[in-house]
C-alpha positions as CSV (number, residue, x, y, z in Angstrom):
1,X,81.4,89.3,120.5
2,X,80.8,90.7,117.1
3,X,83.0,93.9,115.4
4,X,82.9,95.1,111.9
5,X,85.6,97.0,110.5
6,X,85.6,98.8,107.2
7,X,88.6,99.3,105.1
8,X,88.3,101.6,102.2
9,X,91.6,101.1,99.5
10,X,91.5,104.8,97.9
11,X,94.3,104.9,95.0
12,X,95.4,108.7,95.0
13,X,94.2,110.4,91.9
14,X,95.5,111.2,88.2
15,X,99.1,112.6,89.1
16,X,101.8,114.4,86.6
17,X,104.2,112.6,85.1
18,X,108.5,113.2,86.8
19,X,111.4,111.8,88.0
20,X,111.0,111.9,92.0
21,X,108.2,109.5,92.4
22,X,107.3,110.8,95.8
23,X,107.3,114.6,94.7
24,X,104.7,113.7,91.7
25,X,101.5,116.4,92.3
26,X,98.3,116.2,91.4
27,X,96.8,116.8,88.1
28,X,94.2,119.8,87.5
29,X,92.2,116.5,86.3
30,X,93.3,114.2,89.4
31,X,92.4,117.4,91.7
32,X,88.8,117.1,90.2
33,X,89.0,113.3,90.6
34,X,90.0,113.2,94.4
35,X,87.4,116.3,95.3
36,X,84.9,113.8,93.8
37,X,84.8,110.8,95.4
38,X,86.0,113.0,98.6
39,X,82.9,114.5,98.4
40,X,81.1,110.6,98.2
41,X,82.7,109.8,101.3
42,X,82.1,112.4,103.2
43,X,78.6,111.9,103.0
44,X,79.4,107.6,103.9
45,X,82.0,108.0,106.7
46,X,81.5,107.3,110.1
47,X,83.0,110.3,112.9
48,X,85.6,107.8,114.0
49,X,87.2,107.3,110.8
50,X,90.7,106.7,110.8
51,X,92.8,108.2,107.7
52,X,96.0,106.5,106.6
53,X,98.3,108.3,103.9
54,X,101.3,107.5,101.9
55,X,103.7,110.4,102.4
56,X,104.1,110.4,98.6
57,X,102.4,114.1,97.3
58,X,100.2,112.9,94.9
59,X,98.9,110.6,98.1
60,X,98.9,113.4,100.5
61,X,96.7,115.5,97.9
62,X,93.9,113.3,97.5
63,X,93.8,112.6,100.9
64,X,93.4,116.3,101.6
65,X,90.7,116.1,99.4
66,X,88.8,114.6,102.4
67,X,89.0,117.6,104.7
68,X,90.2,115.3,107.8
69,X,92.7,114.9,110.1
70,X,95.1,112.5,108.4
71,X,98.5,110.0,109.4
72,X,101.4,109.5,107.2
73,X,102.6,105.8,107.0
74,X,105.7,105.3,104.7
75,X,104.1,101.6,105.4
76,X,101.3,103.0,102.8
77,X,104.3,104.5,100.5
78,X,105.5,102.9,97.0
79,X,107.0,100.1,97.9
80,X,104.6,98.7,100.7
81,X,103.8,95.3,100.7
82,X,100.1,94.1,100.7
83,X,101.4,93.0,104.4
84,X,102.5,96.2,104.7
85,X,98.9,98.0,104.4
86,X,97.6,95.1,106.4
87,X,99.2,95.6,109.0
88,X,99.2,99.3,109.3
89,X,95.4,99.1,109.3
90,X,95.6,96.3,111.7
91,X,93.0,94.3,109.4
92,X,91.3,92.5,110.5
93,X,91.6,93.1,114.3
94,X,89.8,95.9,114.9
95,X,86.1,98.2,114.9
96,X,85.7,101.0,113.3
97,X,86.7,102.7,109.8
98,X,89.8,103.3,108.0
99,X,90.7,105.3,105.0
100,X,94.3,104.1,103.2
101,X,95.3,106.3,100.9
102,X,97.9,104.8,98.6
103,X,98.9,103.3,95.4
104,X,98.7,100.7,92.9
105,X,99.8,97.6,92.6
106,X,99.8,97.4,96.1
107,X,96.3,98.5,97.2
108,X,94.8,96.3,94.3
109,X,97.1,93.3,96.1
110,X,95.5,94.0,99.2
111,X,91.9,94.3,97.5
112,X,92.7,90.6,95.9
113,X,94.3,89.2,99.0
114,X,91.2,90.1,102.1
115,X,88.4,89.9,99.4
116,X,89.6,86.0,97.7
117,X,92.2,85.3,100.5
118,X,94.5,84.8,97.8
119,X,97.3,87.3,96.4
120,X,96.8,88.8,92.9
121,X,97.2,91.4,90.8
122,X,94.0,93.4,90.5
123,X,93.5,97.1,89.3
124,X,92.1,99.7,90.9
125,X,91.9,102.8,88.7
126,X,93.1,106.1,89.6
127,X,91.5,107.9,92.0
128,X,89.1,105.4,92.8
129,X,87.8,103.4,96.1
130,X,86.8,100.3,97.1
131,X,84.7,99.9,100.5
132,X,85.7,96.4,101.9
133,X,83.6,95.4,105.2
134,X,84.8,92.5,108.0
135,X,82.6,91.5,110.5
136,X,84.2,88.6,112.7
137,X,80.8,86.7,114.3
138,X,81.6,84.1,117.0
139,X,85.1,83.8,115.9
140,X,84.1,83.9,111.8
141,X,85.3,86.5,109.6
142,X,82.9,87.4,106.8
143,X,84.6,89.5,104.4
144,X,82.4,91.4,101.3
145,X,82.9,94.0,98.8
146,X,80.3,97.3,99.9
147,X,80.9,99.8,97.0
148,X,83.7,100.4,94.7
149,X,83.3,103.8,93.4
150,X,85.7,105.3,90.1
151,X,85.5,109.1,89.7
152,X,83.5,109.1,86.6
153,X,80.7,107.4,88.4
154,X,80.0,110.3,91.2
């Protein structure tokens, strides 16, 4: 039997600078950025798309951006592990769509990890996506990049 599951790394947007990590908000620019690439999705996603969110602010803003019904994962948070994500999306096990919200280094890790099957440390800017797809044919995972979409590119 064939599945497909899609699993879209969004880095939260350009955040201000402070002290408590987790409280850090939203720029007026990262607000712009995060309304931006909401609105590209929006127009992409599936109805059965599941959204996963690091309970940091800056996280939970972006996300927000969206204008669906989100789930707070400190598996998603600052210190998550690539594993970490993995897991909490249950890649690659399953259909449908999911939407993890979250941070660098650790979504970049991931990105590097399911795309090569390798760990590294790639970049993903702020506020940007990238649209990874699965399909598991006969038993065979096929893994490919779909889109990777930056802000400035909307």
């Amino acid at each position: 039997m064939d599945n497909q599951l899609n699993l879209i790394l969004w880095r939260h947007a350009d955040a201000e600078d402070g002290v408590d990590d987790s409280a850090r908000a939203l720029t007026k620019r990262g607000r712009k950025q995060a309304a931006q690439i909401a609105a590209w999705l929006k127009e992409r996603l599936p109805q059965d798309t599941e959204v996963l969110v690091s309970p940091a602010k800056r996280a939970l803003q972006t996300a927000e951006a969206l204008g669906l019904a989100c789930r707070t994962t400190n598996k998603l948070g600052t210190g998550a592990s690539e594993n970490d994500v993995l897991e909490a999306a249950h890649w690659p096990h399953r259909d449908g769509t999911v939407v993890v919200v979250g941070h660098q280094p650790t979504l970049g890790r991931v990105a590097a990890l399911v795309l090569s099957g390798k760990p590294s440390d790639w970049q993903i800017k702020k506020g940007a996506l990238w649209w990874i797809t699965c399909r598991n044919r006969s038993g065979q995972a096929e893994v490919a990049l779909k889109a990777a979409m930056t802000p400035d590119l909307v």
